[in-house]
N, C-alpha and C positions, 0 to 999 in steps of 0.2 A: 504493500500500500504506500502512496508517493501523497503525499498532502504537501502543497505550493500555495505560501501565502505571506504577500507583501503588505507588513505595517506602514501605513501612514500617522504623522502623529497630527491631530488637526489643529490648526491655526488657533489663536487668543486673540484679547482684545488686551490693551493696559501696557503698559509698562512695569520697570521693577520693583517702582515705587507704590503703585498699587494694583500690584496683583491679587489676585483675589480667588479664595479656596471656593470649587466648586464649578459651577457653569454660568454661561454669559455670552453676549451680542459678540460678533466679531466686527474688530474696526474696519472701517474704511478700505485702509492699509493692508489687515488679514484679507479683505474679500478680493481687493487687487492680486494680492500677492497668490493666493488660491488660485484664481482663475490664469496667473502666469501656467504655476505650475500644472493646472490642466493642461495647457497647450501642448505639453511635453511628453506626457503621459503616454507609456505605452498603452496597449489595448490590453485587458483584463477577462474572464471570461465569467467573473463574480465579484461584485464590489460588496463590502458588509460595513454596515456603521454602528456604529456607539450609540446611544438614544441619547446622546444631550445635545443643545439646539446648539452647540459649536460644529458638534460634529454633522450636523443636518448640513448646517449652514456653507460648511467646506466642503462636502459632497457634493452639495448644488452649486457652488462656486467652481468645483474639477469639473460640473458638467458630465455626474455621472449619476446615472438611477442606484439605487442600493434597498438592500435590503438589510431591515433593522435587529441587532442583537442584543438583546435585554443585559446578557452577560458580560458585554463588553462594558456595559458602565465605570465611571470614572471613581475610585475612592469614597468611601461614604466619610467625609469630614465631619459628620454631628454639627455640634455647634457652632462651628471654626465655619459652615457652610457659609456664603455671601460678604464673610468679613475680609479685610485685608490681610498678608502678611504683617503689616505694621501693627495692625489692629490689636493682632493677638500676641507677638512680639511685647506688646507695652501692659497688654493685662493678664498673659499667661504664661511669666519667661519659663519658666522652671518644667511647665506642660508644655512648652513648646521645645524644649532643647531636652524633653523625653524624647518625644516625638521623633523627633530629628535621627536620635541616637538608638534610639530600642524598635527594632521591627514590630514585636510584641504592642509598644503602645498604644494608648486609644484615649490620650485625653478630651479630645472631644466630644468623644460618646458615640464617636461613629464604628469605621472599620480600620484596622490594623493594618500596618501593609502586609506582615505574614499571612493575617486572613485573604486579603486581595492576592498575593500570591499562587495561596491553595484557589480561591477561585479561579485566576485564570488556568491554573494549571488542570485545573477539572477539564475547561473548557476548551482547549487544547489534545487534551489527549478526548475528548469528544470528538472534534472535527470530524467530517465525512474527507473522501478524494473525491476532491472536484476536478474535472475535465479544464487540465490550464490551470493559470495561477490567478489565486482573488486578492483584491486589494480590501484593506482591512483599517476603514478609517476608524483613530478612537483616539482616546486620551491618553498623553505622555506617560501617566501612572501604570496604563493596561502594557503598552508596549514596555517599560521597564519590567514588568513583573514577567513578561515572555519572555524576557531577554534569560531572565533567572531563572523560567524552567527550561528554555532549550537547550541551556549552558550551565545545565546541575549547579549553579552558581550558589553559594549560601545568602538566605535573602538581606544579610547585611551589604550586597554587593548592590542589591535596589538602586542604591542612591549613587552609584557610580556611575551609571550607564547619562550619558549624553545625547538627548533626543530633543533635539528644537523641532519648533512649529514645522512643521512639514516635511518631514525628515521622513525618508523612507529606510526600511530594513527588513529582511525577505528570508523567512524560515522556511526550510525545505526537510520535512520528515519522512525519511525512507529508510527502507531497512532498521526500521525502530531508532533511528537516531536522527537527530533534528542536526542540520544543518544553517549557519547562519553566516549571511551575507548584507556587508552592508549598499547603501542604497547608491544613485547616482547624484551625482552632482547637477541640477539643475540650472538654468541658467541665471543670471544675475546674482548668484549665488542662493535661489528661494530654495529652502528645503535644509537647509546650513548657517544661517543668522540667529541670533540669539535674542533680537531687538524685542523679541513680542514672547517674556519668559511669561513659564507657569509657577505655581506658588513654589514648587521645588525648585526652579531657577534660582528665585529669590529667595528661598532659603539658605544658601550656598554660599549668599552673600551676606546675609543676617548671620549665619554661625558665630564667628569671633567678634558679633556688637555682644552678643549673649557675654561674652566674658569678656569684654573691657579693653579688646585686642585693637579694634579700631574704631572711628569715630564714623557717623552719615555722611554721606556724600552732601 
């Protein structure tokens, strides 16, 4: 059995200063930037999306039909949902830099990334073989946590993986091993900028305010 399936990570709106846990519009900017990278796009012979309205929204911006995956959902943030990075940085340092550091955590009352991990990896070794390769629009958090089941990776390695707005990365499971391959360089460089992070972007850059290491831009 060969299952062929290229992640997309879909587009934001914001900046690093207020990014924001959860879902939301995508800018101006994102829906430009989206429809470059349609242009470029190979042909697919199954596209699947995320159910949150970013990832609707970059779908219809590649100018592709898709069909919707409840499992593909983004992190459940609990409380942290709608607020900024800054937000909860200034009212919950101590939950926030669990968070950060223990896969296990769930100060917000949501979901863990170890639990998001076991989810995706349910959903994963679910997959059917599809006829070709499907493209697989979702959230930064869903494609990080594929990265750690195709790549046995231990899920402390979550936060390592490097996946900007539109970033493509293409798992290939055959003969019971997933292979992975990263994505193309698109042009103007979309699919490879950092301009439009998600709250884990910004996280990355909030770590050493948490202890004193440096100061806001």
């Amino acid at each position: 059995m060969t299952v062929r399936l290229t992640f997309m990570c879909a587009t934001a709106g914001g900046t690093t200063r207020d990014a924001v846990f959860g879902d939301g519009l995508l800018s101006e900017r994102g829906l430009r930037r989206a429809r470059a990278a349609g242009a470029t796009l190979p042909p697919y012979s199954l596209a699947i999306r995320a159910p949150s309205v970013r990832c609707a929204q970059t779908a219809y911006a590649l100018g592709l039909p898709t069909t919707l995956e409840p499992a593909l959902r983004d992190l459940d943030y609990g409380t942290w949902r709608g607020r900024t990075v800054g937000e909860v940085v200034a009212d919950e340092p101590y939950g926030y830099s669990a968070w950060l550091t223990d896969p296990d955590a769930a100060p917000h009352g949501g979901e863990s990334v170890r639990r998001l991990c076991r989810r995706i990896a349910n959903w994963l070794s679910s997959v059917p073989p599809y006829p070709g390769r499907a493209l697989v629009i979702t959230e930064p958090s869903v494609v990080r946590a594929s990265l750690v089941h195709a790549l046995s990776a231990p899920v402390t390695a979550f936060r390592h993986f490097d996946v900007p707005p539109l970033s493509t990365v293409s798992l290939t499971l055959s003969d019971g091993h997933w292979i992975v391959r990263p994505g193309r360089v698109t042009p103007d460089r979309v699919g490879t900028s950092r301009a439009v992070p998600t709250p884990y972007d910004a996280a990355e850059g909030r770590t050493a305010l948490l202890w004193g290491e440096a100061t806001p831009a």
